[in-house]
N, C-alpha and C positions, 0 to 999 in steps of 0.2 A: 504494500500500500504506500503510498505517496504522504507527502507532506500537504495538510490542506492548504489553498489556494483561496486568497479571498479578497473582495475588496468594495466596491459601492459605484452601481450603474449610474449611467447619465440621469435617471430619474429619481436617483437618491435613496436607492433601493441595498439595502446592503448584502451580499453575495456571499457564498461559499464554493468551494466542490474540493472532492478529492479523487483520485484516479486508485483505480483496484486492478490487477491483472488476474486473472482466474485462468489455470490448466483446466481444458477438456477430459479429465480420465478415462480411458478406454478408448478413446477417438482419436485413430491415427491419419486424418486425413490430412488437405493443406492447411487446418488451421487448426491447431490444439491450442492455443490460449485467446482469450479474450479479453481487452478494456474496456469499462465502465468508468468512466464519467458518473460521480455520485455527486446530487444537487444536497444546498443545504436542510433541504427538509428529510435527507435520510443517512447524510454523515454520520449522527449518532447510533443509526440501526447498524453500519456496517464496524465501527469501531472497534467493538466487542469484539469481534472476529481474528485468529492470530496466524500466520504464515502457517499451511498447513493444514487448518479447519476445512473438512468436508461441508460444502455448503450447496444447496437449492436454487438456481435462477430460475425466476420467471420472469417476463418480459412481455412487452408490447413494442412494437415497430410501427411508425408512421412518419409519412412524411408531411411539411406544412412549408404553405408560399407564404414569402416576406419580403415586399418590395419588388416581386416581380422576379423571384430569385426562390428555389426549392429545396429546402435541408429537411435532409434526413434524422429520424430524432428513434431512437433504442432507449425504452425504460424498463430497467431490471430490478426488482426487488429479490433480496438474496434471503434465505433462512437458516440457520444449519440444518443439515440434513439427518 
């Protein structure tokens, strides 16, 4: 896990995130790990968690237009498993 990352939008909004990398276990295809991008409403949920810990993703995938421009957006909620 990364160091959080934080600071305060243009609209005065104050921010967080922290980055997770997660192994696929048992899946050896071209991609065994994954990054998540953790927002500040669930940096506390993943903290608990230690290098190591068997843990849960579930996720939703969508995409949304901003300005005429389309980002891709992955939200994952993790558990232990």
């Amino acid at each position: 896990m990364s160091e959080i990352t934080s600071g305060t939008s243009t609209s005065g909004r104050d921010w967080a995130r922290m980055t997770i990398m997660i192994d696929i276990l048992g899946y050896h295809g071209a991609i065994s790990k994954l990054s998540f991008q953790v927002g500040t409403d669930r940096i506390s949920d993943v903290q608990e968690f230690k290098v190591g810990d068997k843990v849960e993703i579930g996720w939703s995938i969508y995409a949304r237009e901003y300005n005429g421009r389309w980002y891709k957006v992955i939200k994952g909620v993790a558990q232990p498993s």
